[in-house]
C-alpha positions in Angstrom: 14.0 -17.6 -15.8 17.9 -16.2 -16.2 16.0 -14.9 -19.8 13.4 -12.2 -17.8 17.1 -10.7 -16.3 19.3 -11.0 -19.4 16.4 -9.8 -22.0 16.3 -6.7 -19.6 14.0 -6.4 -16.7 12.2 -2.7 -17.8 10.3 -5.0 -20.4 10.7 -8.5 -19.4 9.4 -7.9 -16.1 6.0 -6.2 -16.9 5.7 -8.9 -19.9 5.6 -11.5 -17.3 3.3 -9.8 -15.5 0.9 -9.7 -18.5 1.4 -13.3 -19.2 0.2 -13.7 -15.4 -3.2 -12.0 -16.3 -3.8 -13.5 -19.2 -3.1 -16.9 -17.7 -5.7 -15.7 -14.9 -8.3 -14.6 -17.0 -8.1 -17.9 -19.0 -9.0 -19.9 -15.9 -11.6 -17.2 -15.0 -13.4 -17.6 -18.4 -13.1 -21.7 -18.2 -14.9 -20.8 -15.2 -17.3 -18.4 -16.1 -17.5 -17.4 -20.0 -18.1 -13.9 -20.7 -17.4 -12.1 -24.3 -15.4 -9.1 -22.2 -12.8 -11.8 -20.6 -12.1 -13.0 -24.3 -12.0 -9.3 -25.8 -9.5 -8.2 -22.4 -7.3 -11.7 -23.4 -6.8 -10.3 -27.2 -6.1 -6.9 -26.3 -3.5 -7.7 -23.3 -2.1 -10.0 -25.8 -1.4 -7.4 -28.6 -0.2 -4.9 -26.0 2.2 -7.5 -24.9 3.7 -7.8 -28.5 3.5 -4.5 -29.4 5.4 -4.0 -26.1 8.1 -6.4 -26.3 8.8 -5.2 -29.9 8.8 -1.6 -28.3 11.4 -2.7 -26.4 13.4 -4.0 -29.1 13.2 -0.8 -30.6 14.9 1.2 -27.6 17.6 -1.0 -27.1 18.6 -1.3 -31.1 18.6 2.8 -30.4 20.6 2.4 -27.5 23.0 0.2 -29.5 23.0 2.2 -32.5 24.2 5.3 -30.3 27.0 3.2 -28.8 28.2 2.0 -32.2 27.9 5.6 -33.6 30.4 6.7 -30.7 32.5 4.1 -30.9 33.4 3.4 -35.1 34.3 0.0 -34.4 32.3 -2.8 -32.8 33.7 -6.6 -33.0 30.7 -8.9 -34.8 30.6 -11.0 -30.8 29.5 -7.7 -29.8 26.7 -7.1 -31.9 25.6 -10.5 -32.2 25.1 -10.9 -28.4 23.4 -7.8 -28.2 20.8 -8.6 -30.8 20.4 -12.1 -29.2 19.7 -10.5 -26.2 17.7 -7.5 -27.5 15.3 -10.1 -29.6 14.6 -11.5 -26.1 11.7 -8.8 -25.1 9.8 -9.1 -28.7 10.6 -13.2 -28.8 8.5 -13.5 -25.4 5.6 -11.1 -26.4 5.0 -12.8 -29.4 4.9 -16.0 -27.1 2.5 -14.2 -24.6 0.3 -12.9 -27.9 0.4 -16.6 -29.3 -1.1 -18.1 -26.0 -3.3 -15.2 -25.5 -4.9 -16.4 -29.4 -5.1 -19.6 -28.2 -6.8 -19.1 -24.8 -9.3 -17.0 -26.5 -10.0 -19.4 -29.3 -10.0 -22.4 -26.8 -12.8 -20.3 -24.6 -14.9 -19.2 -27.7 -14.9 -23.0 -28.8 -15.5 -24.1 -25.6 -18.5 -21.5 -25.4 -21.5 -23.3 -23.6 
């Protein structure tokens, strides 16, 4: 879990969160089937990658800015900060993966 405080927990945080109800509304529509649980799974799910890659976007920004103030940044510098700045996007495109999958596991599974 050290990757939720590193990645930066303005994004990370709330895209745990989303994981959480996607993860809930899985089991509720193993449960209980219902086209609107399967439509709400999909949407969360592109909402958490288009979030996480938001948040890619405001720290490269962020980075960009520094760089531009400084003149010189040395190549461990940089390449940390993308590693760590690819975090947010690299775990909503996990949360939008499983949210794909929950929904085609419940349509298939569709009584």
């Amino acid at each position: 879990m050290n990757f939720i405080i590193e990645g930066g927990p303005i994004f990370m945080v709330p895209l745990l969160i989303l994981l959480i109800i996607i993860t809930a509304l899985f089991i509720k529509g193993l449960k209980i089937y219902t086209k609107k649980t399967v439509k709400l799974i999909n949407s969360i799910s592109l909402f958490s990658f288009v979030f996480g890659i938001l948040g890619f976007i405001i720290g490269l920004l962020g980075a960009l800015e520094s760089i531009a103030v400084t003149q010189e940044v040395s190549r461990d510098v940089l390449a940390t900060g993308l590693k760590v700045g690819l975090l947010s996007p690299t775990f909503g495109v996990i949360i939008f993966l499983l949210g794909k999958l929950f929904s085609i596991i419940l349509t298939s599974s569709k009584k």
